[in-house]
C-alpha positions in Angstrom: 107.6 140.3 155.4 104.8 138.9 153.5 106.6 139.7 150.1 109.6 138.8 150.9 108.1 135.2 151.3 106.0 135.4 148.3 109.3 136.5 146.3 111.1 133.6 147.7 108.2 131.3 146.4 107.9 132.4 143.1 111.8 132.3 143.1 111.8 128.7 144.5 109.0 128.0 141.7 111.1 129.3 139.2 114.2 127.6 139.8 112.1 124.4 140.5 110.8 124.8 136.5 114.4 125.9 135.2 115.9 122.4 136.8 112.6 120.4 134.9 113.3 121.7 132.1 117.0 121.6 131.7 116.2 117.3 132.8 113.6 116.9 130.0 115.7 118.8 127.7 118.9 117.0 128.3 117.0 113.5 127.9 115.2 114.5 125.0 118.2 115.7 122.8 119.7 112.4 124.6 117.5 110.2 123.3 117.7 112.3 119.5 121.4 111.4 119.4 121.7 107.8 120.9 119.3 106.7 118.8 120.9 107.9 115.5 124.5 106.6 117.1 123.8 103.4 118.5 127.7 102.4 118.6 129.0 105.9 120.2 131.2 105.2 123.5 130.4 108.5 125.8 133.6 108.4 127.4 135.1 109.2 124.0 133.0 112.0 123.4 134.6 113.6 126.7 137.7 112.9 125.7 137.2 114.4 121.8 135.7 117.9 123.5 132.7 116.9 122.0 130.5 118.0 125.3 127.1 118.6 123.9 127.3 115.3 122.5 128.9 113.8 125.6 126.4 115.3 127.9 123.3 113.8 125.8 125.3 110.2 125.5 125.5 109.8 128.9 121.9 111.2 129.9 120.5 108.8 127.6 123.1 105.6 128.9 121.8 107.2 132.7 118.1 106.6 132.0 118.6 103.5 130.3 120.6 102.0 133.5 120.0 104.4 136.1 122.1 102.4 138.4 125.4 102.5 136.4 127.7 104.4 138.7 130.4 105.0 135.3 127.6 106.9 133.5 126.9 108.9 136.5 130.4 109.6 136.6 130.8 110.5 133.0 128.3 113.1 133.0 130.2 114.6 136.2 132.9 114.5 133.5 130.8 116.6 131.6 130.2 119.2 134.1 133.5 119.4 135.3 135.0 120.1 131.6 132.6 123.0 131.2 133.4 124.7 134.5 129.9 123.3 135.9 131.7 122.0 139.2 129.1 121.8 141.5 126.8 120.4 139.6 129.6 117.7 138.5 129.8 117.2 142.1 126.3 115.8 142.2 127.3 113.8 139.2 130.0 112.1 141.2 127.6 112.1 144.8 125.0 110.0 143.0 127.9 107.1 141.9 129.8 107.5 144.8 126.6 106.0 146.1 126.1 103.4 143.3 129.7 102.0 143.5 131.5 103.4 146.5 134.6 101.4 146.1 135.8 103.5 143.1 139.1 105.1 143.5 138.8 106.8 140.0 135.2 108.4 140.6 136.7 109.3 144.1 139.5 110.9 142.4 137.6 112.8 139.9 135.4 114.3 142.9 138.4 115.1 144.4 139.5 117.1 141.3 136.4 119.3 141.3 136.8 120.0 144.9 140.3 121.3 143.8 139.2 122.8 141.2 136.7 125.0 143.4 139.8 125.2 146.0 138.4 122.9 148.6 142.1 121.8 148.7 141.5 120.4 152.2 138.4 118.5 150.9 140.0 117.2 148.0 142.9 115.6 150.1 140.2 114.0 152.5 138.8 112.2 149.0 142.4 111.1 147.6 143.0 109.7 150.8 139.8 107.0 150.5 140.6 106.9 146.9 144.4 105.7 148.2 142.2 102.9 151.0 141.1 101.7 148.2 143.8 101.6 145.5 147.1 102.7 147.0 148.7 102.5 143.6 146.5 104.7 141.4 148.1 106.6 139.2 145.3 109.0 138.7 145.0 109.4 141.9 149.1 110.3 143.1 148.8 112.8 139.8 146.1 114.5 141.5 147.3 114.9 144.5 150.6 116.1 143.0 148.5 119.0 141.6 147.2 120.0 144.6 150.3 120.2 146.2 151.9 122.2 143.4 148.4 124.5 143.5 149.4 125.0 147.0 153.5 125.6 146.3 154.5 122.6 147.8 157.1 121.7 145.3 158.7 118.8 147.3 155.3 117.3 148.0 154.1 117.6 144.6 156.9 116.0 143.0 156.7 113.0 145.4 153.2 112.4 144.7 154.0 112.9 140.5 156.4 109.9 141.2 154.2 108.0 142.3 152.0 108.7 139.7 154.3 106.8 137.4 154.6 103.2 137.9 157.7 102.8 136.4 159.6 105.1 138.9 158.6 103.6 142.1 161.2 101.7 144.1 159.9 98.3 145.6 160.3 96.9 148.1 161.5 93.2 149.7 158.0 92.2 150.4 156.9 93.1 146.2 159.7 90.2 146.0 158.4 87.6 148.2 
């Protein structure tokens, strides 16, 4: 009994020192790169598969403004690319709680939770995303693939319609 506690200790301690490190390590190459790149947009980095770089951009932009819920975001971004999910779902947590009235950081939780195949979950966190901006097209395409993850063709290609403006019927009162 007593090993088995001092085993989980020295486990606990050396996850505890594997975490530290990764933090000062991810801020330090941050700080490297920022610094050399002053003009660099993050979200761009994401979006050019450029993930080491992204991932140091956005450390850097997070401990400059620790309160910006899109940095937060974008380094969930990060995580999620690389198959990272549940840390990326941390990522998101963390601005959920800086700027919970984001549909799109909403939605990208929800796409980790599908990603996982927390479909139900995922559905629970489209459905604030669509409180807060029925119309998002991010959002509808998401849902759309977790109806066509689940074989729900019909469904899926409702919510795909949605996702594109210009196919959605109005109605009298967009006319009024």
């Amino acid at each position: 009994m007593r090993q088995g506690i001092l085993a989980l200790f020295y486990l606990s301690a050396v996850v505890c020192w594997i975490v530290i490190s990764l933090a000062c390590v991810s801020t330090c190459f941050a700080q490297g790169y920022l610094s050399a790149n002053e003009s660099v947009d993050c979200a761009d980095l994401v979006s050019s598969d450029r993930t080491a770089e992204a991932f140091s951009c956005f450390g850097q932009a997070i401990e400059s403004d620790p309160a910006s819920a899109f940095d937060w975001a974008g380094q969930g971004d990060v995580m999620n690319n690389i198959g990272y999910y549940y840390q990326a779902l941390v990522y998101y947590e963390v601005a959920i709680n800086l700027d919970p009235n984001s549909a799109n950081i909403l939605t990208s939780k929800g796409r980790t939770l599908t990603r996982l195949g927390k479909y139900d979950e995922a559905m629970d966190i489209f459905s604030q995303a669509l409180e807060l901006q029925p119309n998002n097209a991010y959002t509808w395409k998401s849902i759309g693939d977790v109806y066509t993850l689940q074989h729900e063709t019909a469904k899926a290609q409702a919510a795909y319609a949605k996702a594109e403006p210009g196919k959605q019927r109005k109605s009298v009162e967009d006319y009024l």
